[in-house]
N, C-alpha and C positions, 0 to 999 in steps of 0.2 A: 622598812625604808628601802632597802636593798627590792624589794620586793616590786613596791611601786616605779623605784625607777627602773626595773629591766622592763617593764611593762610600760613606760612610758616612752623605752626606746624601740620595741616591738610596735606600736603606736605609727611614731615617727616615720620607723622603716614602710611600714602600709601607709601611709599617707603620701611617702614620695614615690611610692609604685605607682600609687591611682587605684580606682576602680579596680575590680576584676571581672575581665571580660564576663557577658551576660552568658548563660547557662543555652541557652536556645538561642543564641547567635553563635556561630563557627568561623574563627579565624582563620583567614584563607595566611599559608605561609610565604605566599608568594608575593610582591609589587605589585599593584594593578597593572602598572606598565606592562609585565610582562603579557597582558591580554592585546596588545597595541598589535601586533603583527596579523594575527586573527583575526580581530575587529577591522582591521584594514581590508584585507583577500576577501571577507563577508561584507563587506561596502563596497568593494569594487565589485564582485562578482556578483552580490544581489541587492542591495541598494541600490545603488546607481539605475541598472538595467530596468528593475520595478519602477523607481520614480519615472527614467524614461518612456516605459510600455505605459504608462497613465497618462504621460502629457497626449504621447501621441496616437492616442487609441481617441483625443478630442481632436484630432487632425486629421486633415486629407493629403495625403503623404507621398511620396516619392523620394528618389535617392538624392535628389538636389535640391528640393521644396516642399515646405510645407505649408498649409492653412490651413488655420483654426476653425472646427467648426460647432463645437459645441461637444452636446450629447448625441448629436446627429447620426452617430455611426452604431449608438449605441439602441436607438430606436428604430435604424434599420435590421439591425440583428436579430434584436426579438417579432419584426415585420415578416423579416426572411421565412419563410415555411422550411425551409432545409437546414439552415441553421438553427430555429428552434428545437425540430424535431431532431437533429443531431447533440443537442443538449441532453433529449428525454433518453434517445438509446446510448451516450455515456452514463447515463444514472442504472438505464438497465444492465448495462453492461456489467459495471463496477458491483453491484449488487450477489449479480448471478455469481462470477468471480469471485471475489470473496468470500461469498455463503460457501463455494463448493468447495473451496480449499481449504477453509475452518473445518469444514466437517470430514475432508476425505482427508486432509493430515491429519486430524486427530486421531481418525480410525486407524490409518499407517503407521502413526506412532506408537499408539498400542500394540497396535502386530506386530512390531520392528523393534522392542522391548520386550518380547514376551519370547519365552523359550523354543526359539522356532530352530530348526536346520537353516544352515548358510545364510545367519542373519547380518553378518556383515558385509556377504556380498549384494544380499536385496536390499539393504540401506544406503548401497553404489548407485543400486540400479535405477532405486527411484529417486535419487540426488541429478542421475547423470543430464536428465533434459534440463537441467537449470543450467547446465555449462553450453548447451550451445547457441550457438548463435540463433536470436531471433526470427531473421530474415531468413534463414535455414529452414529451420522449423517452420514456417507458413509458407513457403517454396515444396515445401517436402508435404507437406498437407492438403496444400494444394493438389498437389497430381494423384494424393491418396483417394481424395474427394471427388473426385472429377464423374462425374455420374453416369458415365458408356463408358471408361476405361481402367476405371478405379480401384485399386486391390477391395476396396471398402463394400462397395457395393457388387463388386464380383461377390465376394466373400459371403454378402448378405445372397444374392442366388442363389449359391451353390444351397443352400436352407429354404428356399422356396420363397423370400421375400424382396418385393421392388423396391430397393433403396432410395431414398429422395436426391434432387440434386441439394445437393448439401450446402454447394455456395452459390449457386444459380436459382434458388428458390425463396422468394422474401420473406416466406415464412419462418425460412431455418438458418439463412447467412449468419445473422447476428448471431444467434445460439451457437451456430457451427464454430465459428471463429471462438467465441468466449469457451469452449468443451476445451479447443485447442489450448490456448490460454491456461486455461485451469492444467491440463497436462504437462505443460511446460512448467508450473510456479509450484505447484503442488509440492514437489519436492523440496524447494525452504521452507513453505510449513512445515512437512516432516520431521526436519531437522530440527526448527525451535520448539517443537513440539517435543521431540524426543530428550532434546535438553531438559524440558522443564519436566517432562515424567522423572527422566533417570535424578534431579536434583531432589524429587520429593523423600525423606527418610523412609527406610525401608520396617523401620517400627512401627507406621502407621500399617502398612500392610502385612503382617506379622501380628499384629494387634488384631486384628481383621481376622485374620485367619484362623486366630482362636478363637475369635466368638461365631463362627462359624460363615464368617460372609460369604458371598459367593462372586464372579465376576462383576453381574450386574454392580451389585452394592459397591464392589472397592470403585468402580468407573463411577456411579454417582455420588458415595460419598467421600474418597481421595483424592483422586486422578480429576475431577473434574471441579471443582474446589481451591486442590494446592497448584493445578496447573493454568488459572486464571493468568496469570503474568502474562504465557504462553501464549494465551488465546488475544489476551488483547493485544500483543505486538503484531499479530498474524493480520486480524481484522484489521488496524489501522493501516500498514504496508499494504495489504490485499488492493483496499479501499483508494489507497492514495494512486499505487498499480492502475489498476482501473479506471478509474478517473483519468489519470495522464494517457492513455494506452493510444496507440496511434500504427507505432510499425509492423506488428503483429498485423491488424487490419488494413493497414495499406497493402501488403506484402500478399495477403490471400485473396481481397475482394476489391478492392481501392474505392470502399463504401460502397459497392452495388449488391446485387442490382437495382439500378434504378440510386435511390437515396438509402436505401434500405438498411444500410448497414455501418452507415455515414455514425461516426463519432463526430464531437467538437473539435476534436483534435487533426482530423482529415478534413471537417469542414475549412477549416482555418488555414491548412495548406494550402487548399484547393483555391482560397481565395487569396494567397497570396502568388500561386501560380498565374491566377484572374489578373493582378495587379490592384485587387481593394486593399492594398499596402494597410489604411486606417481601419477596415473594415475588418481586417480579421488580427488588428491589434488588441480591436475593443473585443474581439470573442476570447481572445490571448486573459484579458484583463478580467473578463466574465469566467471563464475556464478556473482563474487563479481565486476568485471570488467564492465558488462554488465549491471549491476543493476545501479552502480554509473554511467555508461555513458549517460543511458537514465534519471535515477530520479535528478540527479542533477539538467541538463539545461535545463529538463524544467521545474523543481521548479524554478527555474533562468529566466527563458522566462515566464510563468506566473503570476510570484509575479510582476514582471519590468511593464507587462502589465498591474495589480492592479493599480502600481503606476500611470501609465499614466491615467490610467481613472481616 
């Protein structure tokens, strides 16, 4: 008797708790309110602005007037020959950039991890172009490259070779610029790179070592592997970097020669220097279209494939 009824008050007491929260849902301890200040600063600062850049990328604009015109702005954009082709050499851009700093950090994080002499002053050194200024850097590149006066091309002389004009030539602007680029960024790869080696356990390489592995093996079967986190932060930033990239190439070439070296992002100045105020809202609109369609799915395609591995 006694029995039943502690068991009936045990009962009770669970019935006036409720439920118990579900196993794969997580109770946030906070109020939702306390998300209200956030959600606000992230509505004012891109909400608003986006909803804005949409109305008026369908307009013909100016700082006192507008009229509606449609799609109008946006079918002259892809009409533009400069602006298209300023769309293709963002895609090359972004591409080049990211492939080269996926692969030269990972290589510098290895070396930069690995039992080298004054390895914390070379993990300075090749940090340090990430701290300066931009416009620095493609000013400073600029006079490097300059092709009759250039340390660059001196340099390649004094070895018997005719260096190209590097920013004066439509063959090599683009490239030039994006080498530059990669110089300057390289070194945050580095760094999340090195993060993600020196987090990998050192049992797995220890493991390794007694079954006799050798460099190659621990890079492809450890380091390259346990350091996936690493690599997909690098390639989506890289990617998104490059896609946005604008002052670097203003700063060395300001899209020449010619169109040659034209991004979307200079195109879009350029037209609003022109006064196509609508016309280079909808490239604004097209720019942010382009960036979410590629960096989304495959942050979505690569993390899916974290999981599976």
């Amino acid at each position: 008797m006694a029995t039943s009824t502690a068991a009936g008050r045990t009962e009770g007491r669970v019935a006036k708790r409720g439920p118990a929260p579900s196993a794969g849902r997580r109770q946030s301890p906070y109020p939702y309110w306390f998300y209200a200040p956030a959600a606000a600063i992230y509505g004012i600062l891109f909400l608003v602005p986006t909803v804005l850049a949409l109305y008026f990328s369908l307009t013909r604009w100016s700082l006192f007037s507008n009229e509606f015109i449609g799609f109008d702005n946006y079918a002259l954009f892809f009409r533009e020959p400069a602006l298209f082709s300023g769309l293709w050499h963002t895609l090359v851009y972004a591409v080049v950039t990211s492939g080269l700093k996926v692969v030269l950090g990972m290589a510098l994080a290895i070396l930069l991890t690995s039992q080298i002499i004054a390895r914390g002053y070379l993990r300075s050194v090749v940090f340090f172009p990430t701290l300066v200024s931009t416009i620095g850097v493609g000013l400073t590149f600029t006079i490097l490259m300059n092709p009759e006066r250039g340390l660059i091309n001196q340099a390649l002389g004094k070895v018997g070779i005719d260096g190209p004009g590097w920013l004066t030539d439509p063959s090599y602007a683009l490239l030039s610029v994006a080498l530059v680029d990669v110089w300057k960024g390289v070194g945050l790869a580095t760094l999340i790179y090195i993060a993600g080696i020196v987090s990998i356990p050192q049992e797995y390489f220890e493991a390794a070592r007694v079954d006799g592995a050798g460099a190659w093996q621990n890079f492809r079967k450890i380091i390259l592997p346990l350091a996936r986190p690493a690599t997909v932060t690098v390639i989506i930033l890289s990617l998104i970097g490059g896609l946005r990239s604008f002052d670097l190439i203003w700063a060395m070439t300001r899209g020449g020669p010619g169109f040659t070296s034209d991004v979307i992002a200079s195109v879009i100045y350029k037209q609003y220097q022109a006064g196509f105020y609508g016309l280079s809202t909808a490239g604004n609109v097209v720019l942010f279209i382009v960036v979410t369609a590629i960096v989304f799915p495959l942050w979505r395609f690569l993390n899916r494939k974290e999981v599976e591995m």
